[in-house]
KEKOLGU-523082 format. One record per residue (C-alpha): x, y, z. Coordinates in steps of 0.25 Angstrom, whole numbers, padded with zeros to 4 digits, always signed. Example, Ala and Ser with C-alpha at 12.3 -4.5 7.8 and 13.67 -1.06 7.14 Angstrom:
# residues 2
+0049-0018+0031;+0055-0004+0029;
# end
This chain:
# residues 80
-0091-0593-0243;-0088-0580-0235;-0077-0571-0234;-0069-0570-0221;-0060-0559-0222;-0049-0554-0212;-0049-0541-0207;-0041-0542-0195;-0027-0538-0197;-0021-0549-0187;-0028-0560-0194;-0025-0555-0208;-0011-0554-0206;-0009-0567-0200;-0018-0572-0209;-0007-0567-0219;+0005-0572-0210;+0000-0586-0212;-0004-0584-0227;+0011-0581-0230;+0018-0590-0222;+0010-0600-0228;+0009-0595-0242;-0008-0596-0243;-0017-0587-0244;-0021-0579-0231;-0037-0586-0233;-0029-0600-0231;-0020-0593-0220;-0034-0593-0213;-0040-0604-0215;-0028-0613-0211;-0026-0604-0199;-0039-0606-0195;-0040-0622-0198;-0029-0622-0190;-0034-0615-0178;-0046-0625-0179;-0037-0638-0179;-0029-0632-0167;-0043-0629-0160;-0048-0643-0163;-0036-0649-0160;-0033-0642-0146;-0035-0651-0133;-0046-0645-0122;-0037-0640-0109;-0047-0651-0102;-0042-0661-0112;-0028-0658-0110;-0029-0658-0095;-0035-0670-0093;-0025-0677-0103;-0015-0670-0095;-0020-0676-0081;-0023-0689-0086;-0009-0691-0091;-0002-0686-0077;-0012-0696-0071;-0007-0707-0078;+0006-0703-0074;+0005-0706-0059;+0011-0700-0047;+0027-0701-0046;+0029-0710-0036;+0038-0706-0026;+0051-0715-0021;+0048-0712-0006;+0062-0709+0002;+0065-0716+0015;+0069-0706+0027;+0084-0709+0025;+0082-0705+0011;+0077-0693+0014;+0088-0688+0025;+0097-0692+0016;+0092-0684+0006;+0092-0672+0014;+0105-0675+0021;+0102-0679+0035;
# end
């Protein structure tokens, strides 16, 4: 098995951050980050995908329909 080591100081210090809060080791700090960076990828809907859900649905929704007003209506509305 090989050896991955951390030389960075950013990612040895979150590394750390997350090995403390969580009280693990900072090898498991990384290997749950990463795992959950992979189900999050996985798990993450294409724009396209979301788009076209998104248009689909205010398809389905229709058009407002509109209560059309007769003139009288309207001048009354605007006071004439």
């Amino acid at each position: 098995m090989s050896t991955l080591q951390i030389r960075d100081e950013r990612a040895r210090a979150l590394a750390q951050q997350l090995a403390t809060r969580r009280k693990i080791t900072m090898t498991e700090a990384v290997i749950q980050a990463l795992e959950g960076e992979l189900k999050r990828d996985k798990d993450k809907e294409p724009l396209a995908d979301r788009l076209k859900r998104i248009a689909t649905a205010l398809a389905a929704e229709g058009k407002p329909r509109r209560q059309t007003m007769t003139k009288d209506e309207v001048d009354t509305m605007w006071g004439r």
